[in-house]
N, CA, C and O of each residue as an XYZ file, in Angstrom:
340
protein
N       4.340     13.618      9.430
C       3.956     12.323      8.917
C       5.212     11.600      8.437
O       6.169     12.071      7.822
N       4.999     10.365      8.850
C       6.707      9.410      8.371
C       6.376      9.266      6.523
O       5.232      9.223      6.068
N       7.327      9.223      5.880
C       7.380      8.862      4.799
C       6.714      7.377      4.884
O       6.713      6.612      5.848
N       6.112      7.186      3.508
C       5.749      5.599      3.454
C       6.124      4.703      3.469
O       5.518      3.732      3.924
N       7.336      4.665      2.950
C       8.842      3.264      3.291
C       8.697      2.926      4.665
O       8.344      1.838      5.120
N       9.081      4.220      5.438
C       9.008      3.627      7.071
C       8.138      2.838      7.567
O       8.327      1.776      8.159
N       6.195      3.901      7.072
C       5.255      2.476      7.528
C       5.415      1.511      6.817
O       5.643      0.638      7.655
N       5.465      0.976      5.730
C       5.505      0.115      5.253
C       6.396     -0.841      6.071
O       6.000     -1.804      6.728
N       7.568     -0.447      5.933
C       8.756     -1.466      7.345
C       7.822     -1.892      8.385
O       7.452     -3.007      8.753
N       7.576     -0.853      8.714
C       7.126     -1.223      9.950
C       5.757     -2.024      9.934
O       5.413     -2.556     10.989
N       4.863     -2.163      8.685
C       3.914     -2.960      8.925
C       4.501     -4.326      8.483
O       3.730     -5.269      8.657
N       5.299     -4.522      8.128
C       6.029     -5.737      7.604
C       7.013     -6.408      8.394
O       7.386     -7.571      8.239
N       7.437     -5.525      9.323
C       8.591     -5.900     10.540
C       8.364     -5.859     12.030
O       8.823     -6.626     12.876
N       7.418     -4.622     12.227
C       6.616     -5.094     13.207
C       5.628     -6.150     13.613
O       4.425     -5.929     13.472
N       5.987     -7.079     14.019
C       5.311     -8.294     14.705
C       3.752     -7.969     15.748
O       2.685     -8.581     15.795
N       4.075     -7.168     16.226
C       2.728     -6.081     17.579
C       2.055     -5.395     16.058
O       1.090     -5.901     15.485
N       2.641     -4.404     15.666
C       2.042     -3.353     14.477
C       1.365     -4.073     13.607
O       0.193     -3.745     13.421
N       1.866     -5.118     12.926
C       1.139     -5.733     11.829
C       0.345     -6.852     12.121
O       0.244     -7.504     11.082
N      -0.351     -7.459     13.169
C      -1.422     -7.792     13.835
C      -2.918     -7.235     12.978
O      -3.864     -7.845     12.480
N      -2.633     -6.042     13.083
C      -4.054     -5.227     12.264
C      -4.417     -5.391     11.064
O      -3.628     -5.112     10.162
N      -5.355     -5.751     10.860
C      -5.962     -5.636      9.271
C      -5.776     -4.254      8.578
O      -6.646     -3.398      8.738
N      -4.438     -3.945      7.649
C      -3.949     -3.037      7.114
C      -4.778     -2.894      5.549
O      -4.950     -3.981      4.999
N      -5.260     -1.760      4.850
C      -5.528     -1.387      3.854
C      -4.639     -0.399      2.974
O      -4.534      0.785      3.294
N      -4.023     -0.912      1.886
C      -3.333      0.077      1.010
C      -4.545      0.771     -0.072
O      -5.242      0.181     -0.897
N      -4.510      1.969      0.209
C      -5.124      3.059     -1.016
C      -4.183      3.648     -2.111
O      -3.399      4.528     -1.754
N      -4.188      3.266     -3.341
C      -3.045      3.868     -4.425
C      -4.247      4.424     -5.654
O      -5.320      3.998     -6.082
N      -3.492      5.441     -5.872
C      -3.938      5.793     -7.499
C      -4.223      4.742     -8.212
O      -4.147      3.675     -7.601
N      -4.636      4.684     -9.696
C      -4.977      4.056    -10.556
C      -4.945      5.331    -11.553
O      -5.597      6.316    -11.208
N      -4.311      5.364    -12.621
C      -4.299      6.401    -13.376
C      -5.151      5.958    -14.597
O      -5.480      6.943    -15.258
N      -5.629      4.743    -15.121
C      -6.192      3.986    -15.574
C      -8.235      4.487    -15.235
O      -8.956      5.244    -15.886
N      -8.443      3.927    -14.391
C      -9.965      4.405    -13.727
C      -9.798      5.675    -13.066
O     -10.880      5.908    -12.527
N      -8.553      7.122    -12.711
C      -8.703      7.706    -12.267
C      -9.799      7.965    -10.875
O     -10.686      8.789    -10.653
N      -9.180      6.718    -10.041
C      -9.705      6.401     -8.751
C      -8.544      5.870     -7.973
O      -7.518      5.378     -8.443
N      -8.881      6.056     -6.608
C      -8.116      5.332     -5.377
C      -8.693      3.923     -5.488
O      -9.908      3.797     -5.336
N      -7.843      2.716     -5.771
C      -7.809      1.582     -5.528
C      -7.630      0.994     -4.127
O      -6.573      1.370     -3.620
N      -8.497      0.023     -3.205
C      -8.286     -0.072     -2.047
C      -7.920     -1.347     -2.024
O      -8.766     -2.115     -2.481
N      -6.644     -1.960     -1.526
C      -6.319     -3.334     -1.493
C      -5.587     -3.846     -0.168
O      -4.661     -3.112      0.176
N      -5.814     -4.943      0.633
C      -5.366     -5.451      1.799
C      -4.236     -5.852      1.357
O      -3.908     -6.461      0.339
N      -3.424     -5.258      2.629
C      -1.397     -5.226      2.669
C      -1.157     -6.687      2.218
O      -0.186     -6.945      1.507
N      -2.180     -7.825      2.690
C      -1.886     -9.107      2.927
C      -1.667     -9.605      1.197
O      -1.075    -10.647      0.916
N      -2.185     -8.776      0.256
C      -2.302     -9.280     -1.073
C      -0.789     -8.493     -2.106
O      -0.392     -8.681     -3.256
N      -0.316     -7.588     -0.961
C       0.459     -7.334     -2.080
C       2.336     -8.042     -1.936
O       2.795     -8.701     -1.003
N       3.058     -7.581     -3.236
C       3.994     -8.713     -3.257
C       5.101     -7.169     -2.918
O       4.930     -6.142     -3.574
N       6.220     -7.273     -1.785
C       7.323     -6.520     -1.968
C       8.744     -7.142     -2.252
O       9.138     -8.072     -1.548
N       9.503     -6.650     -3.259
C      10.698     -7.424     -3.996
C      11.629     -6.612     -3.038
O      11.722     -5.391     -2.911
N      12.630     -8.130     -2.072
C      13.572     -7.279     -1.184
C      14.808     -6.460     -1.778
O      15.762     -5.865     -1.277
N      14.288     -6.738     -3.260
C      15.401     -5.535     -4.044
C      15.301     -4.365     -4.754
O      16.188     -3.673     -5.254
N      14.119     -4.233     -4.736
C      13.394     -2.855     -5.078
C      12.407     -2.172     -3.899
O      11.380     -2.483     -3.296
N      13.267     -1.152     -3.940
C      12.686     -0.113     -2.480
C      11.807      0.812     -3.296
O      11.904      1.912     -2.752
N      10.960      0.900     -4.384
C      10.375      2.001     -5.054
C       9.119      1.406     -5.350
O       8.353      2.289     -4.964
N       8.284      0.323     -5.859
C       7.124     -0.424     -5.851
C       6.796     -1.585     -5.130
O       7.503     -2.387     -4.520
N       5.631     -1.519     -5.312
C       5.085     -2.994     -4.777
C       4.562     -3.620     -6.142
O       4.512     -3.032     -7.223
N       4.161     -5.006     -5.860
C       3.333     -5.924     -6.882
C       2.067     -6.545     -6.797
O       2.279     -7.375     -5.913
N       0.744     -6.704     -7.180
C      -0.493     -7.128     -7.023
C      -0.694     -7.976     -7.583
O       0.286     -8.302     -8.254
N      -1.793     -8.802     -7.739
C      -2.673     -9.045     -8.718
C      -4.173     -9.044     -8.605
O      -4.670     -9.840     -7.808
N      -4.828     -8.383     -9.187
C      -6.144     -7.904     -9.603
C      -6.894     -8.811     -9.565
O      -6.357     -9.885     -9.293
N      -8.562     -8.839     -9.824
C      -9.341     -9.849     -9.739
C      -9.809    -10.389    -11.145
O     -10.656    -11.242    -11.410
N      -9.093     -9.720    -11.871
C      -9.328    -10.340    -13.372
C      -7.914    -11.872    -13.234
O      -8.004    -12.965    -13.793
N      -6.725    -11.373    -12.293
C      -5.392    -12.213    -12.426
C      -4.171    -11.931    -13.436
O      -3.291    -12.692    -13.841
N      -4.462    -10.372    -13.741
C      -3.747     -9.575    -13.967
C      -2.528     -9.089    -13.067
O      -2.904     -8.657    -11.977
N      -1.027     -9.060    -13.294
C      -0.656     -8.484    -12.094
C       0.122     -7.413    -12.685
O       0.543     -7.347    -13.840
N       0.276     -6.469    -11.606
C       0.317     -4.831    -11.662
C       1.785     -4.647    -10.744
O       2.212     -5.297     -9.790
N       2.310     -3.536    -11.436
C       3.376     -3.395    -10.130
C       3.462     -1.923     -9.910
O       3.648     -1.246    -10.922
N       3.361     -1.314     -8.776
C       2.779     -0.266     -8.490
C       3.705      0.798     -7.531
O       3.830      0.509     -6.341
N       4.214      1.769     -7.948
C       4.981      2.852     -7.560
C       4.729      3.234     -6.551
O       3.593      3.701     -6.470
N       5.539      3.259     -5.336
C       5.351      3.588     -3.754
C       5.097      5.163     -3.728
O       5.233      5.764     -2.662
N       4.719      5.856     -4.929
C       3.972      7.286     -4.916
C       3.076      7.968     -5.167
O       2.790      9.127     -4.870
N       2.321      6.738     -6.101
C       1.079      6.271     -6.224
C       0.356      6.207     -4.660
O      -0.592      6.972     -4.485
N       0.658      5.566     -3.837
C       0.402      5.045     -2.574
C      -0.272      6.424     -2.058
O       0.505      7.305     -1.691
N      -1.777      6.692     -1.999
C      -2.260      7.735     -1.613
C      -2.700      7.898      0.158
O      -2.428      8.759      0.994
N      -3.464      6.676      0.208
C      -3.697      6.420      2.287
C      -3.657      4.929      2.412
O      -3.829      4.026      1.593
N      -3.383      4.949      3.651
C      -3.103      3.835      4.511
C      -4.257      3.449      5.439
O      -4.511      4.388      6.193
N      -4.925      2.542      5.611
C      -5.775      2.242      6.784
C      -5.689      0.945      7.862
O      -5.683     -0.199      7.409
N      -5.621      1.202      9.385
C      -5.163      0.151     10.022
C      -6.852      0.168     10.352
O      -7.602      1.135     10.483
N      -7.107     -1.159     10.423
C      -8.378     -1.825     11.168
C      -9.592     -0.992     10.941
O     -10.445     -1.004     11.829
N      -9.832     -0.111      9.640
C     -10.887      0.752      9.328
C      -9.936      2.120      9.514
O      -9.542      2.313      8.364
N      -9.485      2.943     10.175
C      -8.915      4.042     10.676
C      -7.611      4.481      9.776
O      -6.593      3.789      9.779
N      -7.715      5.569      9.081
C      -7.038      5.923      8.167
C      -5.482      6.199      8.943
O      -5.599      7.048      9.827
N      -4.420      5.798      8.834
C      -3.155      6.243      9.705
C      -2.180      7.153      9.148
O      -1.335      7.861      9.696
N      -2.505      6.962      7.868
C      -1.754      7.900      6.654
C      -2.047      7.974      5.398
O      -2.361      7.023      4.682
N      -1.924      9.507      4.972
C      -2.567      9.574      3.593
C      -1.416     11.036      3.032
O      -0.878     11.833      3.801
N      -1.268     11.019      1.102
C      -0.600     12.217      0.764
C      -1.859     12.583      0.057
O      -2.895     11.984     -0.230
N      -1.404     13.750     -0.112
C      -2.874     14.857     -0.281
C      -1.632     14.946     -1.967
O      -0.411     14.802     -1.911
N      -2.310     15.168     -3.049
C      -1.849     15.360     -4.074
C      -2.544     16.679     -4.114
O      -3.578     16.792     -3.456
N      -1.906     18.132     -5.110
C      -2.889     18.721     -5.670
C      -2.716     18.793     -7.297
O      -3.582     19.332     -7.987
């Protein structure tokens, strides 16, 4: 499995690849649940390679550790996921 940086590039740099309706799944240590949010909503800072940034439906915004990042889903179909134990 590629590390997540790579997909991530690649759903962001690929032009063909990122066509698909992408889903990010991350922890929440907060609700102790997988949070499911579309790639299209989140914010990446081209100077930090370690999180991303959201904002929630309250309009809260969150900035969220690329290790947190539990699965990935292209167009329904899971493409990558880390198994924590």
């Amino acid at each position: 499995m590629i590390p997540i940086h790579e997909l991530l590039n690649r759903i962001r740099w690929d032009e063909e690849y990122s066509k698909a309706n992408f889903v990010i799944g991350y922890y929440d240590r907060v609700t102790d649940k997988i949070i499911r949010v579309s790639f299209k909503e989140l914010y990446f800072d081209p100077e930090d390679h370690f999180d991303f940034s959201l904002v929630d439906e309250e309009g809260e915004a969150h900035t969220i550790p690329l290790h947190r990042i539990r699965e990935v889903s292209r167009n329904g179909e899971r493409v990558w996921e880390r198994h924590v134990e």
